[in-house]
VOKOLNU-481554 format. One record per atom (N, C-alpha, C): residue number from 0; atom name; x, y, z. Coordinates in steps of 0.2 Angstrom, whole numbers, always signed. Example, Ala and Ser with C-alpha at 12.3 -4.5 7.8 and 13.67 -1.06 7.14 Angstrom:
BEGIN
0	N	+66	-28	+39
0	CA	+62	-22	+39
0	C	+66	-16	+39
1	N	+64	-11	+35
1	CA	+68	-5	+36
1	C	+64	+0	+39
END
This chain:
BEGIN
0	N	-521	-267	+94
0	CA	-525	-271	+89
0	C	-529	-266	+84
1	N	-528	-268	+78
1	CA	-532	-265	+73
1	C	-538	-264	+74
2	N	-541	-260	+70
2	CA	-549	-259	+71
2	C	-552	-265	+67
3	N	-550	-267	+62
3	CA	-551	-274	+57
3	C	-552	-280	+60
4	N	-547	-281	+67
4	CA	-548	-285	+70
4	C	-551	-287	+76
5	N	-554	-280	+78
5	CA	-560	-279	+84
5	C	-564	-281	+79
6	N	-569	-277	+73
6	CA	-575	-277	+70
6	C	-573	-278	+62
7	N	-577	-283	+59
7	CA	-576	-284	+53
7	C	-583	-287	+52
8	N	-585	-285	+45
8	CA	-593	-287	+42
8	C	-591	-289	+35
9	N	-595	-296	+35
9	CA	-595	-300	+29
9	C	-601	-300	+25
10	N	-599	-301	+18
10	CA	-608	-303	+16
10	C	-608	-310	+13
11	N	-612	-315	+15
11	CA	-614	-321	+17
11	C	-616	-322	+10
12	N	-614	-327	+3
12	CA	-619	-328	-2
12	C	-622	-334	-2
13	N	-627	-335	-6
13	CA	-630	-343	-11
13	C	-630	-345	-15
14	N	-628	-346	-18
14	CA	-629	-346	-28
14	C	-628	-339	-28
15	N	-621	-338	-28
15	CA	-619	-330	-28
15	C	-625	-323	-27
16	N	-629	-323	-23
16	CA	-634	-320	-21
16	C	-632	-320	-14
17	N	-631	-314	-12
17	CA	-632	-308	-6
17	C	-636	-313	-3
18	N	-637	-314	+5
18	CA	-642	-317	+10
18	C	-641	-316	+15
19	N	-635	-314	+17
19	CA	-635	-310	+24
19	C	-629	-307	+25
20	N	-628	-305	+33
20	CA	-621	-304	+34
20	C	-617	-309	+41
21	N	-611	-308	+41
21	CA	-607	-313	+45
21	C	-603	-305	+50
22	N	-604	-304	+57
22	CA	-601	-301	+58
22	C	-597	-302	+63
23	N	-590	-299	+64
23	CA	-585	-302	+67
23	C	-580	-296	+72
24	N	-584	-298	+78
24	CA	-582	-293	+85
24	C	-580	-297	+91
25	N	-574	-294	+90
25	CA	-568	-297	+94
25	C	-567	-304	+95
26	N	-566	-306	+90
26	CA	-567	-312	+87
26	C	-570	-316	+87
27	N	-579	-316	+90
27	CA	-585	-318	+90
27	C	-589	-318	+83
28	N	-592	-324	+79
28	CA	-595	-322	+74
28	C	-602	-321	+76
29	N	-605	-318	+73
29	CA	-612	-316	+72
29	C	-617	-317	+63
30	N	-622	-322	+63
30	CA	-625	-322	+56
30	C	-631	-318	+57
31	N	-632	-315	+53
31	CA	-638	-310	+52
31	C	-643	-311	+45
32	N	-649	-314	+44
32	CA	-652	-317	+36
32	C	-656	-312	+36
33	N	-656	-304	+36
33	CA	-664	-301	+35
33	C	-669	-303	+28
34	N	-673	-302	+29
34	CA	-679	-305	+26
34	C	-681	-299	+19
35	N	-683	-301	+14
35	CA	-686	-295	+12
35	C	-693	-295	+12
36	N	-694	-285	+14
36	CA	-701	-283	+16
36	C	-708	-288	+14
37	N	-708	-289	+5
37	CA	-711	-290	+2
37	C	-714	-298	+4
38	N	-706	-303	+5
38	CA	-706	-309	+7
38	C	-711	-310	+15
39	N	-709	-305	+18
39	CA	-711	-304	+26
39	C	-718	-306	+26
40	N	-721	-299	+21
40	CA	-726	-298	+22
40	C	-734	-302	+20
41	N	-729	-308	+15
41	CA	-733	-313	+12
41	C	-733	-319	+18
42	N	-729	-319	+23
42	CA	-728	-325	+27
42	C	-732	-324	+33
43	N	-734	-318	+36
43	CA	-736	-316	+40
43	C	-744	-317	+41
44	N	-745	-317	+48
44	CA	-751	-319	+50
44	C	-756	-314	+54
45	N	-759	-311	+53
45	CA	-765	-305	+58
45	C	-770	-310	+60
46	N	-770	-309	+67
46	CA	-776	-311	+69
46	C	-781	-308	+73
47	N	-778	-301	+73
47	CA	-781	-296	+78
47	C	-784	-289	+72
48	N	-789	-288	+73
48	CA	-794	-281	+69
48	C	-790	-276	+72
49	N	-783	-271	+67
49	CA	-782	-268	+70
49	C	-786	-262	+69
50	N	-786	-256	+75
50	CA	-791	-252	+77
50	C	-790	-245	+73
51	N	-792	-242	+69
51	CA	-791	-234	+66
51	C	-788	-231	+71
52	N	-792	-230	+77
52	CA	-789	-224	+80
52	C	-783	-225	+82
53	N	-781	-216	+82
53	CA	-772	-218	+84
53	C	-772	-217	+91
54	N	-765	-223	+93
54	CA	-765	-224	+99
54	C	-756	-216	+100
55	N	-756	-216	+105
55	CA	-752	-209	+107
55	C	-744	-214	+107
56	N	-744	-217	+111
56	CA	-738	-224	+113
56	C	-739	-232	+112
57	N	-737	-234	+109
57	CA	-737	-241	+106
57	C	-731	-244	+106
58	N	-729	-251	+110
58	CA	-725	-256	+108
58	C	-724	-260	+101
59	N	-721	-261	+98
59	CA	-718	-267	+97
59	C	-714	-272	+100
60	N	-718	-280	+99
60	CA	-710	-284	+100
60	C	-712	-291	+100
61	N	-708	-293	+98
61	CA	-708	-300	+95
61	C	-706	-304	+103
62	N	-706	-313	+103
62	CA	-710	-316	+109
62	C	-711	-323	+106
63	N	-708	-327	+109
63	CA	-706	-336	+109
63	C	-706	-339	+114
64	N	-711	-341	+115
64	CA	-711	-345	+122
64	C	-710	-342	+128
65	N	-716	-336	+129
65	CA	-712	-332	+137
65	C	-718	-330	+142
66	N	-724	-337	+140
66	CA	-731	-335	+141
66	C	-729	-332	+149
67	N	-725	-337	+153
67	CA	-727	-332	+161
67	C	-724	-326	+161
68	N	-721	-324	+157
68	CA	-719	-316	+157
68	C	-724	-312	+155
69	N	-728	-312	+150
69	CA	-733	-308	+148
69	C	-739	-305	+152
70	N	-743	-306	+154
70	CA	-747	-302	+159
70	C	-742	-297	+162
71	N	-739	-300	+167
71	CA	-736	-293	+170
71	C	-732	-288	+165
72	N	-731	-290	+161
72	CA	-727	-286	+155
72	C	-731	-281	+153
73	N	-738	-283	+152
73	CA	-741	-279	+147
73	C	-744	-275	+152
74	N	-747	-277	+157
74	CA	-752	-274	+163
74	C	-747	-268	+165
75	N	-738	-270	+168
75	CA	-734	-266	+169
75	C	-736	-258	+164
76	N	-734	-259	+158
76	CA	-734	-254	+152
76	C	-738	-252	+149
77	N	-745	-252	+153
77	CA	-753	-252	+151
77	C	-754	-246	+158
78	N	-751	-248	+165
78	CA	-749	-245	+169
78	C	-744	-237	+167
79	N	-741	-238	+164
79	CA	-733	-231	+162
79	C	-737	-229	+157
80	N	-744	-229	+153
80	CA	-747	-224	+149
80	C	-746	-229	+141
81	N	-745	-234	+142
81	CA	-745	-237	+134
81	C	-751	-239	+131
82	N	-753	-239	+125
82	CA	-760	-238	+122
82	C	-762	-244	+118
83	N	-758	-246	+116
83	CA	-756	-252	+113
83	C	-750	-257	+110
84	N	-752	-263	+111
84	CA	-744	-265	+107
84	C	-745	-272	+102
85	N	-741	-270	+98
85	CA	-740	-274	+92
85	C	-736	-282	+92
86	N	-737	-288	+93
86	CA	-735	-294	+96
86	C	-736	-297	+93
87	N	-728	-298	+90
87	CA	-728	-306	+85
87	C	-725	-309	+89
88	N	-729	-318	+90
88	CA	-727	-322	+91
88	C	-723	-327	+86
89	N	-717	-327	+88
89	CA	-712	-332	+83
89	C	-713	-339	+87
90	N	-719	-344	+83
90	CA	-720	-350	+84
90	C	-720	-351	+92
91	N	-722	-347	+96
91	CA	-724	-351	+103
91	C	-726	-357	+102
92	N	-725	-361	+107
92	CA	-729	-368	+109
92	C	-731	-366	+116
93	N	-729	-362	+121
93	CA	-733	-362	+128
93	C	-741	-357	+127
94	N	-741	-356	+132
94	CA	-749	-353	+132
94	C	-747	-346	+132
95	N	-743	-344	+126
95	CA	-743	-335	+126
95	C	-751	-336	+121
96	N	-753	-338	+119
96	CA	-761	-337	+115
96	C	-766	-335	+121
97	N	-766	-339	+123
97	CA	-769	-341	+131
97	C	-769	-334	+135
98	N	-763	-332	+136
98	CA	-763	-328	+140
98	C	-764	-321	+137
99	N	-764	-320	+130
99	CA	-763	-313	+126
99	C	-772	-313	+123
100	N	-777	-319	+126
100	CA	-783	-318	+122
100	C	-787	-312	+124
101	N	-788	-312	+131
101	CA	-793	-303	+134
101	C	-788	-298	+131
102	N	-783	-298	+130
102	CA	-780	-291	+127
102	C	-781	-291	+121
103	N	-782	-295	+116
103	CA	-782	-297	+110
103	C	-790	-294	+106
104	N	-795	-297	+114
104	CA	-803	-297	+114
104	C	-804	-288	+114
105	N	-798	-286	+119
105	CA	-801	-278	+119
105	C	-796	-276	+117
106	N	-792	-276	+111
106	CA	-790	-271	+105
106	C	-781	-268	+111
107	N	-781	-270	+115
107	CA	-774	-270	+119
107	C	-768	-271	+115
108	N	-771	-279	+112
108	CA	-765	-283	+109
108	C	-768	-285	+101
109	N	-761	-280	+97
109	CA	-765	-282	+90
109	C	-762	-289	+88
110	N	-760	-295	+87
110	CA	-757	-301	+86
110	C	-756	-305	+81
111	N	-750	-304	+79
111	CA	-746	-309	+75
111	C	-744	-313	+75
112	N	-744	-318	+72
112	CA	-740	-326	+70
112	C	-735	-326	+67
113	N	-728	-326	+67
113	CA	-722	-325	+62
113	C	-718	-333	+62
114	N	-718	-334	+57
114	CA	-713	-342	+57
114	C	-707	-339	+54
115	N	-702	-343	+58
115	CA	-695	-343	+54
115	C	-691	-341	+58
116	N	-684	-341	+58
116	CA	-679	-337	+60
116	C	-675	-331	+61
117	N	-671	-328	+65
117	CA	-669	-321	+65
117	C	-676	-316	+64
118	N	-682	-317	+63
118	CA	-687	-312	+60
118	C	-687	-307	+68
119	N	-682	-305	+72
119	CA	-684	-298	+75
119	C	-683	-291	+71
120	N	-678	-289	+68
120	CA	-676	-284	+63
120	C	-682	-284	+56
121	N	-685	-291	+55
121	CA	-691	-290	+52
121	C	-695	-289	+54
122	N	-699	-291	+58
122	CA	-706	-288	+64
122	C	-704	-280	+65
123	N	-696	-279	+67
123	CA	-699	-272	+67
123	C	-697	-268	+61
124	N	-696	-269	+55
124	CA	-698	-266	+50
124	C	-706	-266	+50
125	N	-708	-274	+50
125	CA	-715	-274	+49
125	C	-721	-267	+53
126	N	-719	-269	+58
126	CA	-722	-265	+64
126	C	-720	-259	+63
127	N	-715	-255	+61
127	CA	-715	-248	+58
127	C	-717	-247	+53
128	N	-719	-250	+47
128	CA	-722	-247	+41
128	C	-731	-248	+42
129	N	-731	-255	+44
129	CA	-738	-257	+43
129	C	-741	-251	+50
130	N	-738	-249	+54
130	CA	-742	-246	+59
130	C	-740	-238	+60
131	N	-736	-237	+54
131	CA	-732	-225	+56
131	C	-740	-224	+57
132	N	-745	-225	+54
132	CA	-752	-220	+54
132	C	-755	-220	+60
133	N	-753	-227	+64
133	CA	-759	-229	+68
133	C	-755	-227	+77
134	N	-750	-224	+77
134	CA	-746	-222	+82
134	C	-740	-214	+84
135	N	-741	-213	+87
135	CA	-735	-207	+88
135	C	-729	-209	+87
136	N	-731	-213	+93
136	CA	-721	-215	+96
136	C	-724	-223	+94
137	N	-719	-226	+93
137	CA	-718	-233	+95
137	C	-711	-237	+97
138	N	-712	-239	+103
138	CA	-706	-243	+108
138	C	-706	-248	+105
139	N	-698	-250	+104
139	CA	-695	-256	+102
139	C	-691	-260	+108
140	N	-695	-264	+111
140	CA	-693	-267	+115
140	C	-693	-274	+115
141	N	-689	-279	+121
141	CA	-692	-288	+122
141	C	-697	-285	+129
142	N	-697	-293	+129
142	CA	-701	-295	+135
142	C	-698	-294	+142
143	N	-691	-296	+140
143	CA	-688	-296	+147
143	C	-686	-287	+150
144	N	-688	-284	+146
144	CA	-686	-275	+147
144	C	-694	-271	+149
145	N	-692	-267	+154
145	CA	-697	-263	+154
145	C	-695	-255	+155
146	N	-700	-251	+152
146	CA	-697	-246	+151
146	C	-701	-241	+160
147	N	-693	-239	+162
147	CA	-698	-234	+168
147	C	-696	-226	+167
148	N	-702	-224	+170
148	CA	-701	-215	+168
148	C	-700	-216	+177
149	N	-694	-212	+176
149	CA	-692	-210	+184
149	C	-692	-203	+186
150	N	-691	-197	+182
150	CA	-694	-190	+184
150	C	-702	-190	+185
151	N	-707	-191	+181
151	CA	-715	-194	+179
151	C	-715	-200	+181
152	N	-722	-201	+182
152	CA	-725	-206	+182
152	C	-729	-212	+178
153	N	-728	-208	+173
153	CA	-731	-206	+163
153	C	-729	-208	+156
154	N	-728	-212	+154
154	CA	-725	-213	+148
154	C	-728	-204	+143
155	N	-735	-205	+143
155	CA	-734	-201	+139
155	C	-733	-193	+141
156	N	-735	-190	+147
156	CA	-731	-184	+150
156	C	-725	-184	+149
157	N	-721	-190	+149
157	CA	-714	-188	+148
157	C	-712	-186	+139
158	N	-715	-189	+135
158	CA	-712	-190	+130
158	C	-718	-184	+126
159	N	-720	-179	+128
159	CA	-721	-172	+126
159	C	-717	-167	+125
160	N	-712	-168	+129
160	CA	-707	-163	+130
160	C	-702	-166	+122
161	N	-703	-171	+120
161	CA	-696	-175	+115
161	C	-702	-175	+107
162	N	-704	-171	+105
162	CA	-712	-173	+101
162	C	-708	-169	+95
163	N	-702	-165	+95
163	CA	-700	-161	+89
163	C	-694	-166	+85
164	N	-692	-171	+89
164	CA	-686	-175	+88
164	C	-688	-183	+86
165	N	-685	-187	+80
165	CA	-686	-190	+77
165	C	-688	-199	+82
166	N	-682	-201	+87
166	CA	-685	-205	+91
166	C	-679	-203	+99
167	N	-680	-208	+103
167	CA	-680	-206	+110
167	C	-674	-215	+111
168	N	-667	-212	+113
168	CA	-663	-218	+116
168	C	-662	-217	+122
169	N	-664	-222	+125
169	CA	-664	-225	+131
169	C	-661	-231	+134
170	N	-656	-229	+140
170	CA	-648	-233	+142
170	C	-656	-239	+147
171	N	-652	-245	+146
171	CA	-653	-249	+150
171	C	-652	-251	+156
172	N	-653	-253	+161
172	CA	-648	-256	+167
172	C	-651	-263	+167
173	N	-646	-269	+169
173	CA	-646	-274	+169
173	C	-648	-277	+175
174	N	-653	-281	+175
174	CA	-653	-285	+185
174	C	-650	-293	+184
175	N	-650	-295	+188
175	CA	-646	-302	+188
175	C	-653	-306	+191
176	N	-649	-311	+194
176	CA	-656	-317	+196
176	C	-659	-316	+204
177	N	-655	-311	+208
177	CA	-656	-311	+213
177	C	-654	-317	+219
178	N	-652	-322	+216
178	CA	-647	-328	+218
178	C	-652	-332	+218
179	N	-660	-330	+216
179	CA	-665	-337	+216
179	C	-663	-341	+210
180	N	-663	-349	+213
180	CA	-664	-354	+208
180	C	-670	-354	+202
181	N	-676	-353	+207
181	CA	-684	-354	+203
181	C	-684	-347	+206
182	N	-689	-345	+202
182	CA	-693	-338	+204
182	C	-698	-340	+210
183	N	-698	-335	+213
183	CA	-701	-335	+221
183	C	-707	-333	+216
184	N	-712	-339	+222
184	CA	-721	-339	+219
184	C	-722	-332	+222
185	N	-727	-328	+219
185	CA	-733	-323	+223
185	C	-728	-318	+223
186	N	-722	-317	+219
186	CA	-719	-310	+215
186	C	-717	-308	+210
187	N	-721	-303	+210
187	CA	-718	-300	+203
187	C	-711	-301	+199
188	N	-710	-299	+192
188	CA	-704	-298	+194
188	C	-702	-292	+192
189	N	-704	-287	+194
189	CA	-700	-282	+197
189	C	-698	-280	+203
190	N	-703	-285	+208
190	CA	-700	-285	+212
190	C	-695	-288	+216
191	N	-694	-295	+213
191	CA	-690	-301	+214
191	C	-685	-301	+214
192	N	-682	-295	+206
192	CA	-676	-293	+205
192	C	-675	-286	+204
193	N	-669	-284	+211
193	CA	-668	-279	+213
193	C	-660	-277	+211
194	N	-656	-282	+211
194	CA	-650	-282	+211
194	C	-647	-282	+203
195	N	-642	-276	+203
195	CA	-638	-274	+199
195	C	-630	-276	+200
196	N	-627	-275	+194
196	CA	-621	-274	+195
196	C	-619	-266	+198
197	N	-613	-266	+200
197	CA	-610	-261	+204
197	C	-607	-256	+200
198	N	-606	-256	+194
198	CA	-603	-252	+189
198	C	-608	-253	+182
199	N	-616	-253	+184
199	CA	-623	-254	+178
199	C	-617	-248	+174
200	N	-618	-241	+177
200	CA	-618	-237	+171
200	C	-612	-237	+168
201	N	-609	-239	+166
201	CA	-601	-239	+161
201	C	-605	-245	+156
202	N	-613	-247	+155
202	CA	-612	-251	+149
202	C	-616	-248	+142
203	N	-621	-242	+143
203	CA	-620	-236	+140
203	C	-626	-242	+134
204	N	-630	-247	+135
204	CA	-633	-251	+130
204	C	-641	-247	+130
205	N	-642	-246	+124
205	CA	-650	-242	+124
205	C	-652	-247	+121
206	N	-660	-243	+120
206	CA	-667	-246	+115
206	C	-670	-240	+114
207	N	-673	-241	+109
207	CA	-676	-235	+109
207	C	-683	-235	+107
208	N	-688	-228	+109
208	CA	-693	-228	+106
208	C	-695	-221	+101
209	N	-697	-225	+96
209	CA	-695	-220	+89
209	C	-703	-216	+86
210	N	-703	-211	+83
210	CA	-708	-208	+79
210	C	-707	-211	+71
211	N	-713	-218	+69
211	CA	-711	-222	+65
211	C	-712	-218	+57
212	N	-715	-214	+59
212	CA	-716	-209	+51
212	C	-708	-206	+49
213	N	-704	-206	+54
213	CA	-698	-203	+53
213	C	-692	-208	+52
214	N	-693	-213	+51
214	CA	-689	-221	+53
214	C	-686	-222	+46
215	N	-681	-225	+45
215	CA	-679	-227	+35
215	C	-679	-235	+38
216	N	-677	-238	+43
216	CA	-676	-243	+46
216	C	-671	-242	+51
217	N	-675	-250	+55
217	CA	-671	-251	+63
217	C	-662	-254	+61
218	N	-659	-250	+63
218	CA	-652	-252	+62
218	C	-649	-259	+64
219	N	-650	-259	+71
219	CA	-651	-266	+74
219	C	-656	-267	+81
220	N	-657	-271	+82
220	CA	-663	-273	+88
220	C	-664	-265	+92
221	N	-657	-262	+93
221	CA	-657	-257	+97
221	C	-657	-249	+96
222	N	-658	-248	+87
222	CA	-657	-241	+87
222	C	-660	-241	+77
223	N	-663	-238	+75
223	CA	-665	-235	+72
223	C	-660	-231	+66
224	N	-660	-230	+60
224	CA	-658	-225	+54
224	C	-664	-221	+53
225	N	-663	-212	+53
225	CA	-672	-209	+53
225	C	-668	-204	+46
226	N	-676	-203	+42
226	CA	-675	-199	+36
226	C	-671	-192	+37
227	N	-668	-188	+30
227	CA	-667	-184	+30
227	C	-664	-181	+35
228	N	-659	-185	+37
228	CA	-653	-183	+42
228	C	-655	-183	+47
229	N	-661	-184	+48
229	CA	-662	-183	+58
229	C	-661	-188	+61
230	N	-661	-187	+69
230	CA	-660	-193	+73
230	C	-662	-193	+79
231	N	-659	-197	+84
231	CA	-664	-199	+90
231	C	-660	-195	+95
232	N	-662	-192	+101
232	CA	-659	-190	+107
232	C	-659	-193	+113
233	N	-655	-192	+116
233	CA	-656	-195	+125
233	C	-657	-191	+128
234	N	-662	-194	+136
234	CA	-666	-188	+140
234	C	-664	-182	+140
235	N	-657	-181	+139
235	CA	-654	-174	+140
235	C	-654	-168	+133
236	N	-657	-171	+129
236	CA	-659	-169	+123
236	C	-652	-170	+118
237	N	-647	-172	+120
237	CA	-641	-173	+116
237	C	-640	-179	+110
238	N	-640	-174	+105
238	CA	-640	-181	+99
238	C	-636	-187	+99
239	N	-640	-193	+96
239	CA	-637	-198	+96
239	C	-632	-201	+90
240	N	-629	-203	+88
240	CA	-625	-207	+82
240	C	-630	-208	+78
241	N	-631	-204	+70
241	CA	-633	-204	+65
241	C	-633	-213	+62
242	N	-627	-216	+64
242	CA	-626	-224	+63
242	C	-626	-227	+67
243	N	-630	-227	+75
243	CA	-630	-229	+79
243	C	-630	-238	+78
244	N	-628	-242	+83
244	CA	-627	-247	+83
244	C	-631	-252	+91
245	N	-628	-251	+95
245	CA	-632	-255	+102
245	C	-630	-250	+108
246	N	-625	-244	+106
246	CA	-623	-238	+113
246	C	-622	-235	+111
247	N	-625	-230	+118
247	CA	-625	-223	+117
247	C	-617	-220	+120
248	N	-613	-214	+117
248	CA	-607	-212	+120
248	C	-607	-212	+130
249	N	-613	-210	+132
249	CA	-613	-209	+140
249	C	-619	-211	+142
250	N	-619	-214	+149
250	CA	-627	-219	+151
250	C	-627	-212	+154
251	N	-639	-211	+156
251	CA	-638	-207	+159
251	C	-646	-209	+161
252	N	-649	-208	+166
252	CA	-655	-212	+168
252	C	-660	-207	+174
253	N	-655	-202	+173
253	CA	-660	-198	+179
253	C	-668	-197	+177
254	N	-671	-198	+170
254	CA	-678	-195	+169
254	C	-682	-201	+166
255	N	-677	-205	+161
255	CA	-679	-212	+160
255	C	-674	-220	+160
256	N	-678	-223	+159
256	CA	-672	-232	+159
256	C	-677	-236	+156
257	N	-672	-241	+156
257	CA	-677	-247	+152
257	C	-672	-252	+159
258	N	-677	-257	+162
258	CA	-674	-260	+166
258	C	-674	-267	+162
259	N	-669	-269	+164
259	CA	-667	-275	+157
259	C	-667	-281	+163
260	N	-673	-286	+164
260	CA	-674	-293	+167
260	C	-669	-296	+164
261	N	-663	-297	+163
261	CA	-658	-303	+157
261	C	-660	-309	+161
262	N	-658	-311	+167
262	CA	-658	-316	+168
262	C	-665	-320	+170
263	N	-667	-316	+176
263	CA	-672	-317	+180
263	C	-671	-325	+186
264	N	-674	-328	+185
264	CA	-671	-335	+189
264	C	-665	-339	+185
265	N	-663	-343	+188
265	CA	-657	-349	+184
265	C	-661	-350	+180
266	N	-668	-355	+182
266	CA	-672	-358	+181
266	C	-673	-354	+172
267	N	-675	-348	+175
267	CA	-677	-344	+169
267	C	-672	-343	+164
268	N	-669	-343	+167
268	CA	-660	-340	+162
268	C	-659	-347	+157
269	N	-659	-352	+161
269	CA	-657	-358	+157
269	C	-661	-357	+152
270	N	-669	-357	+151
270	CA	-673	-357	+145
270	C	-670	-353	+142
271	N	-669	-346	+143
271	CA	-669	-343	+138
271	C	-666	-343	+132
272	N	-657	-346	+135
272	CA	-653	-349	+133
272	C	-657	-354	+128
273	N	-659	-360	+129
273	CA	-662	-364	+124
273	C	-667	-359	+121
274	N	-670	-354	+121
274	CA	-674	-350	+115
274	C	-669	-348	+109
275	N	-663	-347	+111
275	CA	-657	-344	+106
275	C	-660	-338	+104
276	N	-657	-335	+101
276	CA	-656	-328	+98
276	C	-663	-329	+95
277	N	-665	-319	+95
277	CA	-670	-319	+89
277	C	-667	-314	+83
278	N	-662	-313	+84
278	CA	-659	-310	+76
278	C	-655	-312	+74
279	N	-652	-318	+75
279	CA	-645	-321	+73
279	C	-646	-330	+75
280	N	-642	-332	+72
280	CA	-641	-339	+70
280	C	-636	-344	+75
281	N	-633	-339	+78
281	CA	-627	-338	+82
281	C	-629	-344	+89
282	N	-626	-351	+89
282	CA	-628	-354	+94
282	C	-628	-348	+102
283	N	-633	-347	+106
283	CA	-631	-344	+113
283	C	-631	-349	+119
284	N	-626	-346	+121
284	CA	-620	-351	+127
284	C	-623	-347	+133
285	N	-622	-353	+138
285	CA	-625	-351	+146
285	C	-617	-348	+148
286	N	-619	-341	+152
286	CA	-614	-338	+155
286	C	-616	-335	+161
287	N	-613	-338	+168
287	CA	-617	-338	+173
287	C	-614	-332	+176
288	N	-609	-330	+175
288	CA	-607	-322	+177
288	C	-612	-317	+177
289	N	-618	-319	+172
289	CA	-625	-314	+171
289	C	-629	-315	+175
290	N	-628	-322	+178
290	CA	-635	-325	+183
290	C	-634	-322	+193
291	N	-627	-321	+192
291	CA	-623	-319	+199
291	C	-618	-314	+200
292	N	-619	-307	+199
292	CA	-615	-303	+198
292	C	-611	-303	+202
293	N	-602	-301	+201
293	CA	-599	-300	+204
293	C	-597	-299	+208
294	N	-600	-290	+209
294	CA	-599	-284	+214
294	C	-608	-283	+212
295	N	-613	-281	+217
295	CA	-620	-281	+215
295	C	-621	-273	+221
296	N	-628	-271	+220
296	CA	-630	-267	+222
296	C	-636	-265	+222
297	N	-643	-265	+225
297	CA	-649	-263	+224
297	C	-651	-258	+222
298	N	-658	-258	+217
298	CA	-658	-253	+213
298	C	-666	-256	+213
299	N	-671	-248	+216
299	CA	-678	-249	+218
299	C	-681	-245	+213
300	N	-677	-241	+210
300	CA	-684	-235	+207
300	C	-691	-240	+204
301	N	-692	-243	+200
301	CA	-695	-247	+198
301	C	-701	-247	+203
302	N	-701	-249	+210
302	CA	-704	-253	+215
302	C	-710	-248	+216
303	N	-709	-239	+218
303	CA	-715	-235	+217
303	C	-722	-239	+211
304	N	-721	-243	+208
304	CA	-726	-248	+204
304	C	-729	-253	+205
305	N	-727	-256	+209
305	CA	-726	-262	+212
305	C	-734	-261	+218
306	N	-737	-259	+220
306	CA	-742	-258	+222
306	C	-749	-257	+219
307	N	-748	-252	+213
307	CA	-754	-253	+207
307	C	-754	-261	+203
308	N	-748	-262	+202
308	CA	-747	-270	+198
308	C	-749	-275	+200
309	N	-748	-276	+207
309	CA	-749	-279	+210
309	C	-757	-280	+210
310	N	-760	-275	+211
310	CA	-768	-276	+210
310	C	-771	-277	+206
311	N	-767	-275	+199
311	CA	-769	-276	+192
311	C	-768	-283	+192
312	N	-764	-286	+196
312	CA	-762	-293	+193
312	C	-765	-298	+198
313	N	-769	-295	+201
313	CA	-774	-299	+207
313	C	-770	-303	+213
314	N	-766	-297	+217
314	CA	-758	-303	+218
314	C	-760	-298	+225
END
């Protein structure tokens, strides 16, 4: 099979004018509409004083309806040494206000209102330019990901050693639902879901988090373009793809990961599915091969957490 007809990118017009692109992987399409900066920036809502001082590690990440995931998200990454985080809400209707207001109240959580569609690949422009002064690193992460330091216990101990290099790529591992319908009351979910696929590392998919003063823009959701030829490495300090896309050539997790919640309960999977895409137009289809993996195998590093969070989260 041709390379043409694995991957092929179109550009989408309106009145003969550029508007997006249509992209076309293994016979899947994909629509992509980015926004322009200038457009973004008139649409956008602050409703948080952000702080002068700079923070060492700071998130981004955009967020649609995920209020009961929040607290333990941020308490988790407030726990691994994170300073602050940048949080656009795209049009929630549940109580992510509600639950983001004492972080809001003490400078934790700087907070955005974005309307519209596909706006992730714009939030995180946004959140890279509007914030390179006010941060070192900045993680581009969802809500369903959490990033763990497995040699350290530290986001920022770890990320001293990586201070010469433009941003940091980070292989994910995937959990399933654990075979729960609903989430079990009175646990976390890092604890809940423990189960892996059997062959996690042959999927080789990062995130990254990036030094935003070195950024030209985020590639896709997953990887970053950085100025004047530089680029991102993996733990092992080995460069990554100048053009990087959504993977790195080899997974490797010994020092860091990002544990990637996809499914979480049925219960939960089905929503997310009805959330659809946050960079693409692309209707998303329920695929329960991701809710019940085929070959599975438990995967704890995370849980050394699970005991501080726990009290953080009054549980």
């Amino acid at each position: 099979m041709g390379i043409k007809n694995i991957f092929r990118i179109n550009n989408i017009y309106e009145n003969n004018k550029k508007i997006g692109k249509k992209i076309t992987l293994f016979g899947k399409e994909y629509e992509f509409f980015p926004y322009p900066r200038k457009k973004f920036i008139e649409n956008i809502k602050i409703e948080s004083n952000v702080k002068k001082d700079k923070s060492y590690i700071s998130i981004a990440a955009i967020s649609k309806n995920e209020g009961p995931y929040i607290k333990e998200w941020i308490e988790y990454h407030k726990l691994v040494g994170v300073d602050r985080i940048y949080f656009y809400d795209n049009e929630s209707q549940d109580n992510t206000k509600e639950v983001l207001k004492p972080y809001i109240e003490d400078g934790t959580v700087i907070y955005h209102y974005v309307q519209g569609k596909c706006m992730q690949i714009p939030v995180y422009m946004d959140a890279i330019y509007r914030y390179k002064n006010n941060t070192k690193w900045l993680a581009i992460i969802d809500l369903d990901e959490y990033i763990v330091p497995v040699e350290k216990d530290n986001l920022k101990d770890f990320l001293k050693e990586y201070e010469k290099f433009s941003g940091l790529a980070i292989n994910w591992i995937m959990f399933d639902s654990n075979g729960y319908e609903k989430h079990p009351e009175g646990k976390l979910i890092i604890e809940a879901y423990t189960r892996v696929h059997k062959n996690y590392r042959s999927g080789n998919h990062i995130k990254s988090i990036v030094n935003p003063k070195k950024v030209i823009r985020p590639f896709t959701p997953h990887a970053c373009r950085y100025k004047n030829f530089q680029y991102a490495v993996n733990e092992n300090y080995e460069k990554i793809d100048r053009y990087p896309t959504y993977f790195s050539k080899k997974y490797t997790d010994s020092k860091i990961r990002i544990n990637h919640y996809y499914a979480k309960s049925l219960e939960d999977y089905e929503k997310k599915v009805n959330r659809g895409f946050a960079d693409q137009t692309t209707k998303r289809e329920i695929v329960y091969a991701w809710v019940n993996f085929a070959e599975t195998t438990n995967d704890y590093t995370i849980q050394k957490y699970v005991p501080k969070l726990r009290e953080k989260m009054g549980l």
